[in-house]
C-alpha positions in Angstrom: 105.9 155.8 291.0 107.2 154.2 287.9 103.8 155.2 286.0 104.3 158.8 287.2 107.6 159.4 286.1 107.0 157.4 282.7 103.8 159.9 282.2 105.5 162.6 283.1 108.2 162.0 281.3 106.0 161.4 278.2 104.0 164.6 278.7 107.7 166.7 278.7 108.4 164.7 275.3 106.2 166.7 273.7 107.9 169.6 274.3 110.6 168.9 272.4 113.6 171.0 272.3 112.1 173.1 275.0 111.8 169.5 277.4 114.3 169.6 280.3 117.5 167.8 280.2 116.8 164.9 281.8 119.5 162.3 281.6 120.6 162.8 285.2 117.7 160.4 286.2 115.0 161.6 289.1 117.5 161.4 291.6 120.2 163.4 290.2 122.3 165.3 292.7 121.8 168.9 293.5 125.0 171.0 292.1 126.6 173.4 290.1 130.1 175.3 289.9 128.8 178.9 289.4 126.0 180.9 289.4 125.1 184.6 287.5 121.8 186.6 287.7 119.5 189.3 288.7 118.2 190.1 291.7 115.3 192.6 291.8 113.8 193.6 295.1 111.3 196.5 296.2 111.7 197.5 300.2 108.0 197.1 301.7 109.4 198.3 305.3 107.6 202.0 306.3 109.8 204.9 306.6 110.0 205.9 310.0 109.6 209.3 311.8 112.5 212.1 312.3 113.1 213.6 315.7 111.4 216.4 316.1 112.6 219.5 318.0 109.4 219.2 320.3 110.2 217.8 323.8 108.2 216.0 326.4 108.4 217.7 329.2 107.6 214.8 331.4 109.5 212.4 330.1 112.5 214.4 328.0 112.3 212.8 325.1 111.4 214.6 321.6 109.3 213.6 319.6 108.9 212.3 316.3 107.0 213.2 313.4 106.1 212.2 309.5 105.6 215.8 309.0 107.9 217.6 306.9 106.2 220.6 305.7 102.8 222.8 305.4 101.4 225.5 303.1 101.1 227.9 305.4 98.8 229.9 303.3 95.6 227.2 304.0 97.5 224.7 306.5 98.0 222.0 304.2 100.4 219.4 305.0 102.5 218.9 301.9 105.1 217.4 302.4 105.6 214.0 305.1 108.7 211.1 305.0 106.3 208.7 304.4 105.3 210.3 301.3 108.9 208.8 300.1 107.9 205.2 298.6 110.8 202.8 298.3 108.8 199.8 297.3 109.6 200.0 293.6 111.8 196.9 292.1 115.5 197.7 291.6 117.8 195.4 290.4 121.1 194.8 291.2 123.6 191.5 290.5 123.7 188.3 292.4 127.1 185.9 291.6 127.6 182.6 293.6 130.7 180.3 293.0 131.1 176.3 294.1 134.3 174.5 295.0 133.6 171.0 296.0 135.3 170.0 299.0 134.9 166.4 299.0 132.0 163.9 298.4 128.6 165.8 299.8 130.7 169.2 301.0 131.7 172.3 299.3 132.4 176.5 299.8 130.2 178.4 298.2 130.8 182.5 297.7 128.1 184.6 297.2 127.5 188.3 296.7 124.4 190.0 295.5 124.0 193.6 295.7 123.8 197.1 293.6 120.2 197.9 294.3 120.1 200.9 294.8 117.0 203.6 295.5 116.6 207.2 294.9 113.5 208.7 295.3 112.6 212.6 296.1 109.1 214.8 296.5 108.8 218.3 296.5 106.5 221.2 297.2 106.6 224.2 294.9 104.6 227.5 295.7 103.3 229.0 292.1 103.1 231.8 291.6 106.1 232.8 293.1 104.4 235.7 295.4 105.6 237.7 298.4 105.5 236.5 301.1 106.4 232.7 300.0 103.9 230.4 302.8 105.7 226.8 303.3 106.9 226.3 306.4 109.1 223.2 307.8 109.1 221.2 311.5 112.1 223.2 312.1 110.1 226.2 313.7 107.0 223.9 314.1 105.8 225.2 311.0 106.3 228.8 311.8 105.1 228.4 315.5 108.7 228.8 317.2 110.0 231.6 316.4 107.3 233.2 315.4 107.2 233.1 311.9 109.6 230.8 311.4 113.8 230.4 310.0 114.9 233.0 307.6 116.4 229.8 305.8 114.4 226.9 306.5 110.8 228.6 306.5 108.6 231.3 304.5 109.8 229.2 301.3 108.9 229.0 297.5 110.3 225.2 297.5 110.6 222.3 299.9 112.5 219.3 298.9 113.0 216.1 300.6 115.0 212.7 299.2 116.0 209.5 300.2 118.5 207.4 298.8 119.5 203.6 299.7 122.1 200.8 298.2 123.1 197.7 299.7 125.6 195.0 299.3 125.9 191.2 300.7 129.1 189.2 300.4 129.2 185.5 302.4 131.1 182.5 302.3 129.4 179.0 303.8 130.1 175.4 304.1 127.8 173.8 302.8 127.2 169.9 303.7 124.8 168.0 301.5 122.6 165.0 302.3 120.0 162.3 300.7 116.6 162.1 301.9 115.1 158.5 301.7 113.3 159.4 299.3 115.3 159.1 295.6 113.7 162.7 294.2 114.6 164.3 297.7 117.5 165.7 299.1 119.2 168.5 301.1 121.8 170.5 303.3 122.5 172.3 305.9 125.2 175.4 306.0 127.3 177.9 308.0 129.3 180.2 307.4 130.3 184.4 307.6 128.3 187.3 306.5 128.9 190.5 305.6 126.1 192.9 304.5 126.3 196.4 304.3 123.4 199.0 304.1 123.8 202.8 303.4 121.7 205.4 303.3 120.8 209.3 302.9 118.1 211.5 303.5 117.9 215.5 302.7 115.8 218.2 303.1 116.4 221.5 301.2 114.8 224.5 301.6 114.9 227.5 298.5 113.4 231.0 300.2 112.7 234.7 298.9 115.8 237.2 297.9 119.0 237.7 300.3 118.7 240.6 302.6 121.6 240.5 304.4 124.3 240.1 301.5 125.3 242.8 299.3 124.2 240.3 296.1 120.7 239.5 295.2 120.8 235.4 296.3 118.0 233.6 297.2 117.8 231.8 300.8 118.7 228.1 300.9 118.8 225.7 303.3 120.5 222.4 302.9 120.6 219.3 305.4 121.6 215.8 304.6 122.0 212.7 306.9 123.8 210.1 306.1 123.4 206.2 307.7 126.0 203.4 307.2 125.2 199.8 308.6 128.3 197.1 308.2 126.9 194.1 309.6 129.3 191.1 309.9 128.9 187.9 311.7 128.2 184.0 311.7 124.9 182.4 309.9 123.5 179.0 310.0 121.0 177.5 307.8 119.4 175.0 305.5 117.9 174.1 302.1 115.3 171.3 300.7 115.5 170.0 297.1 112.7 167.6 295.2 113.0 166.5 291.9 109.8 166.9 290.4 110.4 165.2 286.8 114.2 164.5 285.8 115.8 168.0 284.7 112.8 170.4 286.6 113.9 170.8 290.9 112.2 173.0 293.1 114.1 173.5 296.3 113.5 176.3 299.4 116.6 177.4 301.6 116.5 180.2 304.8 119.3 181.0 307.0 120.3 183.5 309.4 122.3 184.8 312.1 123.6 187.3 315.0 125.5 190.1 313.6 127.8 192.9 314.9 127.0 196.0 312.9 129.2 199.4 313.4 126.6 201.7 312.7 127.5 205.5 311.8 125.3 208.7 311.1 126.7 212.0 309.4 124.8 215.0 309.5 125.6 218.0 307.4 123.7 221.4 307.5 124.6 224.2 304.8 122.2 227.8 304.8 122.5 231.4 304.1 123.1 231.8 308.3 125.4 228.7 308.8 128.5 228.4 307.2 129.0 224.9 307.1 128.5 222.2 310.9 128.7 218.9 310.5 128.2 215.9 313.1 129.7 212.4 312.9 128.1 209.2 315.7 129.1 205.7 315.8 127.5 203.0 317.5 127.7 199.0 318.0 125.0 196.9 318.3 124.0 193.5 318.0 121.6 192.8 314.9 119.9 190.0 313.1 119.6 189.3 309.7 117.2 186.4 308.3 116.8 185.0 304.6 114.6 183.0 302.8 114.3 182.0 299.0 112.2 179.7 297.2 113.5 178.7 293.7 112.9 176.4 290.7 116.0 174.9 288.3 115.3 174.1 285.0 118.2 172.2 283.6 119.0 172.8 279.8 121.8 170.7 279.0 124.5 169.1 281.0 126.2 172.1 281.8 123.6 174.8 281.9 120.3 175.6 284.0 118.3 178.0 284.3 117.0 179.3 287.9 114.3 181.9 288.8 113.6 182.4 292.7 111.8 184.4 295.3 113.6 186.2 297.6 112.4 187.8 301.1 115.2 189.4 303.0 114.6 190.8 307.2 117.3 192.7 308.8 116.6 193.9 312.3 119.0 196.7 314.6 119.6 198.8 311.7 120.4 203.1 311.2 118.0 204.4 308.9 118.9 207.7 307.7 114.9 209.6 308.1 114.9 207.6 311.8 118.3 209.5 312.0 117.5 212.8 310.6 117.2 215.5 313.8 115.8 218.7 313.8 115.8 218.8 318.0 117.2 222.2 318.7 117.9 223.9 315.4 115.9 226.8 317.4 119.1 227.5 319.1 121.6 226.6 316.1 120.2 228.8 312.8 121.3 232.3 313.2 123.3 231.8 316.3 125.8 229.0 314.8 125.3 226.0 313.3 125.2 223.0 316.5 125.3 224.4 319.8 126.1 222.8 323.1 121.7 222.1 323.0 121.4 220.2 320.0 121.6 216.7 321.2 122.7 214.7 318.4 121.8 211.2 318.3 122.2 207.3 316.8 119.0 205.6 316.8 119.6 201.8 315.4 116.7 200.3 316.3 115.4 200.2 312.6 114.1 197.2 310.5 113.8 196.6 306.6 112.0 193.8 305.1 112.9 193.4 301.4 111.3 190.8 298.4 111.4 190.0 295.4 112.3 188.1 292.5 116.1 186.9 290.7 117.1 184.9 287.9 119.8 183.6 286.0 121.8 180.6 284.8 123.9 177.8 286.5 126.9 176.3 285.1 128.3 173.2 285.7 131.5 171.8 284.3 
């Protein structure tokens, strides 16, 4: 061991300046005061299916579909949910704080958050020519009625978009102990959680000229649901430090927990032949959030390192807002009122979202 640290230590002399600060020795204590960085992370879940106004008639339940919209000029699907790709990195802050409680124990604080997702296809009929030919799952694509909505079908444009943010805040109590080995140590934690996921998904419709209006207007169709997820509850976990050469640790920590989350959906529907409906559902449910990050510190000076990580991020029993977006009985609703006593709504929060990805920043220590 003595050989390994004195080469290794040689071989980081030649770095120089750039060499880790390594005075703390190769068993130096895991800790710092505060924490600020980066957080990037791309969502790798699928988007699920919308309810559908199709209905089983053996069992009574509708169902669901990826299918949006079709030319119906040649029957091509143009337009699905899953079409909507959220798996591109957005970055958002992450900010812990330390207080030492007494020798081996501490609170930390922790909030990360600000990523936020916005992504939107469309499908465009050019030239603009009479009749226009996209039809939506509303009418099953022009099948019921027969030739579809006035507002939602025979269409120059169909637009759908998804948006998604989320914040964490936690506090722990975090208890630290020393393997028996001198490079190796670690802790275990518990503490509260609070994360909270929101989301919306829309689908517009833009149609041929007005003709039941005195003005010249073109036919629109405008839906947007809207899925809120407060998750708070009690989390237990862990992490594992080694010291690879003084000044350079590479540690992995994963906790997790059982969650209460007070789920709502809003649904909002705005067209040429509804004035205005909207819906409001709240549930609770039990969920489960799980968390796992692998990291290296690279300590600079006394006071300042520098950490990069990977971060992979599960959260089960979750509203999504497409999984929430219902079409079931809009047959009844457009042209004869907005909702009617057939519509159904629903709350569906049996969704899941896996999320990785990478942070970095710097630790202070005073």
């Amino acid at each position: 061991n003595g050989n390994g640290c004195l080469g290794s230590g040689a071989l980081f002399g030649l770095l120089g300046p750039l060499a880790p600060y390594s005075e703390g020795g190769q068993g130096s204590q895991r800790w710092f005061d505060f924490y600020a960085g980066t957080i990037g992370l791309s969502r790798t879940s699928n988007v699920g299916g919308f309810a559908t106004s199709v209905q089983n008639r053996n069992t009574g339940e509708f169902l669901r579909s990826h299918l949006v919209s079709i030319d119906g000029a040649n029957g091509n699907q143009v337009l699905r949910t899953s079409d909507l790709d959220l798996d591109n990195m957005r970055y958002g802050l992450e900010l812990i704080g330390a207080l030492q409680l007494g020798p081996g124990s501490n609170v930390e604080a922790r909030y990360f958050g600000l990523n936020n997702w916005n992504v939107s296809r469309q499908a465009e009929i050019i030239p603009k020519t009479l009749p226009p030919t996209l039809f939506s799952s509303y009418s099953s694509f022009g099948a019921d009625p027969a030739g579809g909505f006035d507002d939602t079908d025979r269409s120059y444009i169909h637009r759908i978009s998804y948006s998604s943010e989320l914040h964490n805040g936690e506090v722990n109590y975090r208890r630290r102990f020393v393997s028996p080995f001198a490079s190796a140590q670690g802790s275990w934690l518990a503490g509260v959680r609070y994360f909270d996921l929101d989301e919306r998904f829309g689908f517009n419709a833009i149609g041929a000229t007005n003709n039941t209006f005195t003005f010249n207007e073109l036919r629109f169709f405008n839906h947007e649901t809207q899925a809120r997820n407060q998750l708070t509850g009690f989390q237990l976990g862990g992490d594992y430090w080694v010291n690879v050469v003084p000044g350079l640790q590479l540690g992995v920590e994963s906790k997790g927990g059982i969650f209460g989350n007070h789920a709502t959906v809003e649904s909002q529907i705005t067209a040429n032949s509804i004035p205005g409906a909207h819906e409001h559902l709240s549930e609770g449910r039990t969920a489960y959030l799980g968390e796992l990050v692998a990291s290296a510190v690279y300590r600079l000076s006394y006071s300042w390192s520098l950490k990069a990580s990977y971060n992979l991020l599960y959260v089960d029993n979750v509203a999504l807002a497409p999984e929430n977006y219902n079409t079931r009985d809009l047959s009844n609703a457009i042209g004869g009122g907005a909702f009617t006593m057939n519509r159904q709504p629903f709350i569906d929060v049996d969704g899941e979202v896996v999320y990785q990805g990478w942070s970095i920043g710097g630790e202070y220590m005073w």
